[in-house]
VMD Tcl script that draws the C-alpha trace (Angstrom):
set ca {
  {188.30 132.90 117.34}
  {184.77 131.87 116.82}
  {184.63 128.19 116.11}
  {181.70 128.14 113.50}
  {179.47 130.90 111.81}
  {176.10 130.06 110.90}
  {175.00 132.04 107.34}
  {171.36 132.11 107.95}
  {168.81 132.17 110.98}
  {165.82 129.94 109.86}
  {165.62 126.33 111.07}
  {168.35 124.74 109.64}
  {170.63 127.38 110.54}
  {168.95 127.49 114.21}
  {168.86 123.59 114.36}
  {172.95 123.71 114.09}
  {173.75 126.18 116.59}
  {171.56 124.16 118.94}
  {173.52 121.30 117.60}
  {176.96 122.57 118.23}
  {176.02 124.79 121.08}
  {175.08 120.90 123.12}
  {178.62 120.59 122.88}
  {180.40 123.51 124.15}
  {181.00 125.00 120.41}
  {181.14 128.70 120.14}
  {178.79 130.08 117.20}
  {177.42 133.19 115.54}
  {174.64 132.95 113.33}
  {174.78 135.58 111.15}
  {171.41 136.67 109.52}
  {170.75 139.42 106.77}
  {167.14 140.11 107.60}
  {166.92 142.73 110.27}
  {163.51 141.18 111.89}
  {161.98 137.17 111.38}
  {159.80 136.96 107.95}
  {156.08 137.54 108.56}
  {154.99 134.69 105.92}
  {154.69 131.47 106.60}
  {156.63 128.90 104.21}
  {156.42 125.63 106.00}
  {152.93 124.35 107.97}
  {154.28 121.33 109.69}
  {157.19 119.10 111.15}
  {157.05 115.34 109.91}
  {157.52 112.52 111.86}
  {161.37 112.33 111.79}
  {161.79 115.76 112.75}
  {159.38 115.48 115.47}
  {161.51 112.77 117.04}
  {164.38 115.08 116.45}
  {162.72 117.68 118.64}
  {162.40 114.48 121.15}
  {165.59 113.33 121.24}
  {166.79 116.93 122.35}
  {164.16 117.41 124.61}
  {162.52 120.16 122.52}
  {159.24 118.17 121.78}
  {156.93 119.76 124.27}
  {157.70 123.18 123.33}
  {157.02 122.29 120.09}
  {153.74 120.31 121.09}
  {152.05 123.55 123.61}
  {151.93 125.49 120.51}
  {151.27 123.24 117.40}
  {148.32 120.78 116.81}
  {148.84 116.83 116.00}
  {146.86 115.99 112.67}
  {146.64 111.95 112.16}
  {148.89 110.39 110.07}
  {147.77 109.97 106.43}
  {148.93 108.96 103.21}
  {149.30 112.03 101.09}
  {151.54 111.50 98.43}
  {150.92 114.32 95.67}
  {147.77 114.74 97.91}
  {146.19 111.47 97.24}
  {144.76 110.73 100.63}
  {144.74 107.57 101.70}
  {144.76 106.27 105.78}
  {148.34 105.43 107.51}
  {148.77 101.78 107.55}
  {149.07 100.19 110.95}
  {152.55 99.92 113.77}
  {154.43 102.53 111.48}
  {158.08 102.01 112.71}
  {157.48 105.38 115.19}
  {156.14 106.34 118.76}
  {154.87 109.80 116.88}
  {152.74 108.41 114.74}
  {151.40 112.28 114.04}
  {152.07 115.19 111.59}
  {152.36 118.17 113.95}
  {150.76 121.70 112.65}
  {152.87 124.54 113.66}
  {153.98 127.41 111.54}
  {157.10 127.79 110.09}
  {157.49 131.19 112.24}
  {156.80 129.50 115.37}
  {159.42 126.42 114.75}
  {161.64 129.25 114.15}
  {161.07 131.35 116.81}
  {161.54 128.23 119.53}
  {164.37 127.48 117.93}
  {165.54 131.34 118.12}
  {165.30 130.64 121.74}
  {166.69 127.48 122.49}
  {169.49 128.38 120.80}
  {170.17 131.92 122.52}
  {169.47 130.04 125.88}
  {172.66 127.53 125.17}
  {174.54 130.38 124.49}
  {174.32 130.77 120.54}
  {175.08 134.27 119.29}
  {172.76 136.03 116.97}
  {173.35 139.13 114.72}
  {170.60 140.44 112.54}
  {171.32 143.05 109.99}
  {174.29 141.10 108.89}
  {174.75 140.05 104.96}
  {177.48 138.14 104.32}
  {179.14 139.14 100.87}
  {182.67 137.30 100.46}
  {184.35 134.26 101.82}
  {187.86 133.14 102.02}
  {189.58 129.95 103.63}
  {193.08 128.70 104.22}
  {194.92 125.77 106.29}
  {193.20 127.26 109.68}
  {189.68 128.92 109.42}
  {187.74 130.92 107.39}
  {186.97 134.78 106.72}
  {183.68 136.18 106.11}
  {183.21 139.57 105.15}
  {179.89 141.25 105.28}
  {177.60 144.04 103.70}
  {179.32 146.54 106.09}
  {183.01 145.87 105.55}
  {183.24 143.99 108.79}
  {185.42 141.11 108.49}
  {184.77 138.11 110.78}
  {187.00 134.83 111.63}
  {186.06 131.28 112.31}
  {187.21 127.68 112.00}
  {184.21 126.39 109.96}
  {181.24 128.48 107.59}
  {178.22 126.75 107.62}
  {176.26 128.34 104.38}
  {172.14 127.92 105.83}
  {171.08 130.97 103.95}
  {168.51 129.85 101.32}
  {167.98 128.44 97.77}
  {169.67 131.67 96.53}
  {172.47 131.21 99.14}
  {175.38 133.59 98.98}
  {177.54 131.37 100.12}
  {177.45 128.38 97.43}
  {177.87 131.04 94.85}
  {180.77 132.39 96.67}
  {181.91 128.99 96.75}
  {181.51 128.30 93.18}
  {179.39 125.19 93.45}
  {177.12 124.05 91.09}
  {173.48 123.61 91.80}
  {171.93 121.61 88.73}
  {168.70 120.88 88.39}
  {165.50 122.19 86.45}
  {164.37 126.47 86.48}
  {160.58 126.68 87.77}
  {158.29 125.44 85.36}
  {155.33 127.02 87.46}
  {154.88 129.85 90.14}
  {152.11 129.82 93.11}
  {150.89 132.38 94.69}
  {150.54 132.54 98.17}
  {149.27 134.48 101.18}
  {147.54 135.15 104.02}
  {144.23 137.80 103.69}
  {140.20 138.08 104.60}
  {137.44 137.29 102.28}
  {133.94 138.81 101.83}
  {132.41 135.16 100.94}
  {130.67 133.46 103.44}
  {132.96 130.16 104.97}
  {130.41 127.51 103.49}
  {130.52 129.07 99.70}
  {134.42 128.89 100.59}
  {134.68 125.40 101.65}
  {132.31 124.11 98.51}
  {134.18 126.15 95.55}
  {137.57 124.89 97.05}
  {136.40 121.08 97.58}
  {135.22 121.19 93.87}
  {138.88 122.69 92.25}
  {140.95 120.64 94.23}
  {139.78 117.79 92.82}
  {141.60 118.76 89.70}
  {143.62 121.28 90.87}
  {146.20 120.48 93.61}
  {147.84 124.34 93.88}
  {144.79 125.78 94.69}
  {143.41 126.40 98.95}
  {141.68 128.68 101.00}
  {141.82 127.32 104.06}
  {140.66 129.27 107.49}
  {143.46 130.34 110.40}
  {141.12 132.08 112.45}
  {139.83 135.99 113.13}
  {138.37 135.36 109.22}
  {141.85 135.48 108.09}
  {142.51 132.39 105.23}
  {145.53 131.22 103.67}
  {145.24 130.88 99.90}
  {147.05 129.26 97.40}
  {146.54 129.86 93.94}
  {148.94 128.82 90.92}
  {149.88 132.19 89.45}
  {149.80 132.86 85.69}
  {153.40 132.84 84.66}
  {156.80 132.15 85.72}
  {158.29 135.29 87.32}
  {161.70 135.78 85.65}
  {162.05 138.13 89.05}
  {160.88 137.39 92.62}
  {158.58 140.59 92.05}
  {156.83 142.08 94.51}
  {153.48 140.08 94.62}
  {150.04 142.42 94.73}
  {146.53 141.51 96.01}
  {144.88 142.53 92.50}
  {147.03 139.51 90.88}
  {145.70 137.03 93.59}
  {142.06 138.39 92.40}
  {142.57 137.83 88.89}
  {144.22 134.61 89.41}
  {141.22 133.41 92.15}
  {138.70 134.70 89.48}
  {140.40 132.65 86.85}
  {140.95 129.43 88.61}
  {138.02 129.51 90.80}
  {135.16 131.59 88.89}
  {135.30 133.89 92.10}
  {138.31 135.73 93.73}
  {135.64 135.27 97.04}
  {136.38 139.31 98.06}
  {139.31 138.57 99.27}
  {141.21 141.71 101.05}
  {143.22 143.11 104.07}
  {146.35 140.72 103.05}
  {148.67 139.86 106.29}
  {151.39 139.52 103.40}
  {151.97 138.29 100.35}
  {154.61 135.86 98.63}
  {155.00 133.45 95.88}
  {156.93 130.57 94.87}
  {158.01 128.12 92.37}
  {159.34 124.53 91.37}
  {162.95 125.00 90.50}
  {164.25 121.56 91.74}
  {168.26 121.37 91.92}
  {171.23 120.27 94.49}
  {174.33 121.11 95.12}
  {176.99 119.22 93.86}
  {179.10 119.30 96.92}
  {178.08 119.87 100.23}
  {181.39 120.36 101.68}
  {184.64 122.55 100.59}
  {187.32 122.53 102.61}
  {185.78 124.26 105.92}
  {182.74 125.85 104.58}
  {179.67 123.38 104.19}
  {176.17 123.61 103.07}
  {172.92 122.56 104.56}
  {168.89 123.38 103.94}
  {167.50 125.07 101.23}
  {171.06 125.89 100.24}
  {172.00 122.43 99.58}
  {168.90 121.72 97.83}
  {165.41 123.30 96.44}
  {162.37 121.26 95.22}
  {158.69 121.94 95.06}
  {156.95 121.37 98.48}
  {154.98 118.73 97.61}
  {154.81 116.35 101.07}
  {155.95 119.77 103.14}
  {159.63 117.89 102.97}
  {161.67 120.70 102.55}
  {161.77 122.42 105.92}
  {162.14 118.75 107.73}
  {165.01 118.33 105.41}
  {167.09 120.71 106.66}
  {166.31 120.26 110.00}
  {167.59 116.61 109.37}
  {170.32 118.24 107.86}
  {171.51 120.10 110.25}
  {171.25 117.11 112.95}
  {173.22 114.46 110.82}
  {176.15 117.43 110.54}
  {176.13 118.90 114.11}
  {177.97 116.50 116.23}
  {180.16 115.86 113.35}
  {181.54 119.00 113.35}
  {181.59 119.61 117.27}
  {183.90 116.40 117.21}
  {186.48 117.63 114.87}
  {186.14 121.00 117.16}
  {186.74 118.89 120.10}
  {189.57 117.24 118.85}
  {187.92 113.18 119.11}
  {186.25 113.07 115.47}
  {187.83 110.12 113.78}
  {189.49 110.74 110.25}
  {186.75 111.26 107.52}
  {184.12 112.03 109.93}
  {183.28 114.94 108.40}
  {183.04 113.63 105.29}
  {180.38 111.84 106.07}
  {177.95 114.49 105.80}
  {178.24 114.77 102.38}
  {178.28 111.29 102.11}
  {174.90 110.03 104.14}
  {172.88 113.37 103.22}
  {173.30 113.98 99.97}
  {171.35 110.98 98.49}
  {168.81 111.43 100.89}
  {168.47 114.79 99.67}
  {168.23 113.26 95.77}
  {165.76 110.78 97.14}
  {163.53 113.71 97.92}
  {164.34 115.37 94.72}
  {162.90 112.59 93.19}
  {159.89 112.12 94.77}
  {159.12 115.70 94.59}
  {159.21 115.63 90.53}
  {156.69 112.72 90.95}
  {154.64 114.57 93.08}
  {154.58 117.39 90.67}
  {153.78 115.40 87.78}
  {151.09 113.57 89.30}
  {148.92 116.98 90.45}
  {149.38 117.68 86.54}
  {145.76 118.37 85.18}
  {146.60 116.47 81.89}
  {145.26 113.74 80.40}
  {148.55 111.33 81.16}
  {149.80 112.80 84.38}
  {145.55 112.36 85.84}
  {145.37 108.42 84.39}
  {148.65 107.44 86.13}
  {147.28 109.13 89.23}
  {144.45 106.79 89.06}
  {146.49 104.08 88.95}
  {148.50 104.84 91.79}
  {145.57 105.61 93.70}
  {144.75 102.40 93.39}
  {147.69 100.60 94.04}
  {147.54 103.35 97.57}
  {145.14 100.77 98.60}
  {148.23 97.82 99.16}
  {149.53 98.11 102.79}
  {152.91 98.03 101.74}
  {152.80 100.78 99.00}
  {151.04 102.90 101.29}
  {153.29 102.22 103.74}
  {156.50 102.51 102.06}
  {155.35 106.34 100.39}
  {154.65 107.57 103.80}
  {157.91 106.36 105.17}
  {159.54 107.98 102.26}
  {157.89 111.13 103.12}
  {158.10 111.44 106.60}
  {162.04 110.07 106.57}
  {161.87 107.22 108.83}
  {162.80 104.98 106.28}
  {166.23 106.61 105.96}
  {169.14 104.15 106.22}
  {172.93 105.34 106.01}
  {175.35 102.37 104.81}
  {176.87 101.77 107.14}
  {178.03 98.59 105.26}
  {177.94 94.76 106.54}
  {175.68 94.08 109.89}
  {173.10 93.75 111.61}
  {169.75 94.67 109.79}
  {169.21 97.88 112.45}
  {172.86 99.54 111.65}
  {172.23 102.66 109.42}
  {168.57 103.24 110.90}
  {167.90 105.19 113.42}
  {165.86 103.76 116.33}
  {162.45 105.34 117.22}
  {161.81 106.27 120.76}
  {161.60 102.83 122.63}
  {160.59 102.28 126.29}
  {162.69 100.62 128.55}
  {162.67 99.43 132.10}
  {163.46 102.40 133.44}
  {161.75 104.92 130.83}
  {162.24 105.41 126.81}
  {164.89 105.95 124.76}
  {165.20 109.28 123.23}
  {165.25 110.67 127.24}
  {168.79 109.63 127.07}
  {169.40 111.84 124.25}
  {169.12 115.01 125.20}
  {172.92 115.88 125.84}
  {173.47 114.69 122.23}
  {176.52 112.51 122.81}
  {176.73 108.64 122.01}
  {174.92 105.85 123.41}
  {175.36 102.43 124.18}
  {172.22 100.68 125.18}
  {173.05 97.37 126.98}
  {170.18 94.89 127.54}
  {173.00 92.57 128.40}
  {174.78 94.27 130.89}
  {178.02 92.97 130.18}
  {179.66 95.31 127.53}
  {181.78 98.41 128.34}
  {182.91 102.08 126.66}
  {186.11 102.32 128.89}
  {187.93 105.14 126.86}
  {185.13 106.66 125.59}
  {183.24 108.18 128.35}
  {183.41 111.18 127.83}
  {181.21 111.24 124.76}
  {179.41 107.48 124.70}
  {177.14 107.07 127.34}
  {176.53 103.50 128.87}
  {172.85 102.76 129.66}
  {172.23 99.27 130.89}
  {169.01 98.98 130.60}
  {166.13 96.42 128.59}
  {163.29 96.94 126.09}
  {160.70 94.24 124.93}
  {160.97 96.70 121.98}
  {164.62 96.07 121.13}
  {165.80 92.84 119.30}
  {169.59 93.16 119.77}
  {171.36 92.15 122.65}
  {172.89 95.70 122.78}
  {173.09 98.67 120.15}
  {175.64 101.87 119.76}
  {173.94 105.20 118.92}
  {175.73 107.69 117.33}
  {174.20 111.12 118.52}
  {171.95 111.45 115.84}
  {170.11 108.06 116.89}
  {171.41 105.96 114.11}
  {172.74 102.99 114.86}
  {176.41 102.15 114.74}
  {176.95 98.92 115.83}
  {174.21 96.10 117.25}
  {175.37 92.73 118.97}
  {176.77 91.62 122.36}
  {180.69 90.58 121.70}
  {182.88 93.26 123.80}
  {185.99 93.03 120.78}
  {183.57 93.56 118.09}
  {182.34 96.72 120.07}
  {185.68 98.20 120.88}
  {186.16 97.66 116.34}
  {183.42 99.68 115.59}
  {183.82 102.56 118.66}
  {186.67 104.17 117.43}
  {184.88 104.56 113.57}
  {182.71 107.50 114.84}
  {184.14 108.00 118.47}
  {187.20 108.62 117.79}
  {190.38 107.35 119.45}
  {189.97 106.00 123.39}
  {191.10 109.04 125.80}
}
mol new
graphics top color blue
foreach p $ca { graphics top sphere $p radius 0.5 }
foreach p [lrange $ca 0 end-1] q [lrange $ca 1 end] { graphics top cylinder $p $q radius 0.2 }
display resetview
């Protein structure tokens, strides 16, 4: 029997298989699309995803084809510099399209063993006491122990699962794309400096052989996701703009809106939810992709445990638990976002304002964190102030942290060189080791790179182990 299959190939779908594919798991991903989209959704990886990407060893893959962009604040595009000794060693956004993150992904996960069928729609679920049945376009009927449902804001599998997804309908669509233009790159660069300092949803911004991405806010709500033509990107450039700058020869053509809703539950029984199927929002801050990538890393070694037989009662629970307000969080600042790029009167005086108050280190500093996700904490409950966080990429004595990481199993970083993980060695490793970077005698990682337990009493250690290790072997 197939242990899990993956509903969905883009990078929350891919970032699972790698997950559970670390550990020996066997998965299909099963994706409906025949051949990887040609447009490009998602520009970037934020700083929490790009210490994912570390922490598995993927980082300098990602890095030989992407470009590092300083840090900045840019909530609802007020730009503002990053304040000093962010809590990070990647103090960079990294530029990479979304069809490149996808694509490495595609290929890490094929080279750990991951099986992936294109062509394949899934159409009905069913689940009992011991797996799940998924039955596709074609008739075929497929088993496994655990559905993971990656496939999209429209996902096939939350409807089939009958879980509700409240929130808010788009209030506004954008148009985007990827075509030439006629106008020279200086008249470019001058009419889109001047609208975007009133309009936020508007950019023509150069990706080389004369080719430019544009966004443009389009002129209605589509009650349909209708095919999108050049001549309405024209008419909506011309209205927006003054000048629809000759564009022609689109790559492709897309749009999108601001629906903004989660699901209510991102577990039933053996089927569970992560990505865009868990939760849609506007892409102000370019959160969305790095949220299911996150996603997919908090629920990965979760679910390989209970595979493996070691995952503690509750364990996968916890997914729900720890990801679904993080998801809200975003939610939240998302709406802000959108109300703040708001060319009215209200929305444009509290943007001042904020603006403004941009300028104070530790507003500055706390929006960015928001943004980029380092400043996610599970509870944990009672502790020391580092359990919930994760821990950015420290160097030790012997080399840095998130080297350790790769094999995505446990960690138990002794600067004391006293404590032990007798029992659990085959999925805690035991690095004794120092950091001038580290103030805690000694700190338990779960695989994820949050921290589980911090101090330097042996008993207390051995209390806490078996809460996301499981029982000693």
């Amino acid at each position: 029997m197939i242990d899990v299959i993956v509903a969905g190939g883009g990078p929350a779908g891919l970032m699972l298989a790698c997950e559970l594919r670390l550990h020996g798991v066997r998965v299909v991903v099963l994706e409906k699309e025949t051949e990887p989209p040609a447009f490009i959704r998602a520009l970037g990886l934020h700083v929490r995803s790009i210490e994912v990407m570390d922490q598995r060893g993927l980082l300098e893959r990602f890095l030989a084809v992407g470009k590092q962009h300083p840090l900045r604040g840019y909530f609802a595009g007020i730009d503002k510099p990053a304040p000093e000794r962010l809590d990070t060693a990647h103090g960079y956004v990294l530029g990479i399209p979304q069809t490149v993150s996808d694509r490495l992904l595609a290929e890490r996960a094929a080279e750990l063993g991951t099986e992936i069928r294109r062509g394949c729609e899934v159409t009905g679920l069913s689940q009992d006491d011991d797996g799940v049945t998924v039955e596709l376009a074609d008739g075929t009927r497929l088993r496994s122990r655990y559905l993971a449902g990656c496939d999209g804001g429209r996902s096939t599998v939350r409807k089939l699962l009958g879980v509700g997804f409240p929130g808010e309908p788009s209030k506004a669509d954008t148009l985007l794309g990827e075509m030439e233009v006629t106008a020279s790159a200086e008249t470019v660069a001058e009419v889109t400096a001047e609208i975007r300092k009133t309009q936020k949803r508007f950019g023509l911004g150069p990706i080389g052989d004369g080719v430019y991405r544009v966004v443009v806010p389009a002129r209605e709500v589509a009650e349909q996701r209708s095919e999108t033509t050049l001549e309405e990107f024209k008419r909506q450039l011309l209205a927006v703009a003054g000048t629809d700058f000759g564009v022609h020869s689109p790559r492709w053509l897309s749009r999108f809106g601001d629906a903004t809703r989660q699901a209510d539950h991102y577990r039933v029984g053996r089927v569970f939810l992560a990505g865009d199927a868990a939760h849609v929002h506007p892409p102000m801050g370019g959160q969305g992709l790095n949220l299911g990538i996150q996603d997919a890393f908090n629920l990965g070694w979760k679910l390989a445990a209970q595979i493996a037989g070691w995952a503690p009662g509750g364990l996968l629970d916890t997914y729900h638990a720890e990801r679904h307000p993080v998801a809200a969080d975003v939610l939240n600042n998302t709406r802000a976002q959108a109300e703040l790029i708001s060319t009215e009167a209200g929305p444009q005086a509290v943007r001042r304002l904020l603006t403004e108050l941009m300028d104070i280190d530790e507003v500055n500093r706390y929006l960015i964190e928001k943004i980029t996700a380092i400043s996610v904490r599970y509870d944990f409950g009672e502790g020391h102030e580092l359990v919930g966080k994760r821990l950015r990429d420290i160097s030790l004595k012997q080399g840095h942290l998130y080297g350790l990481m790769h094999r995505g199993r446990g960690l138990l970083l002794d600067q004391t060189g006293q404590l032990s993980v007798t029992g659990w060695e085959d999925r805690v490793d035991h690095v004794a080791d120092v950091s001038e970077e580290l103030d805690a005698p000694a700190v338990l990682l779960r695989p994820d790179g949050h921290v589980a337990w911090a101090g330097d009493d042996q008993r207390d250690l051995l209390s806490h182990l078996p809460s996301w290790f499981g029982a000693p072997s």
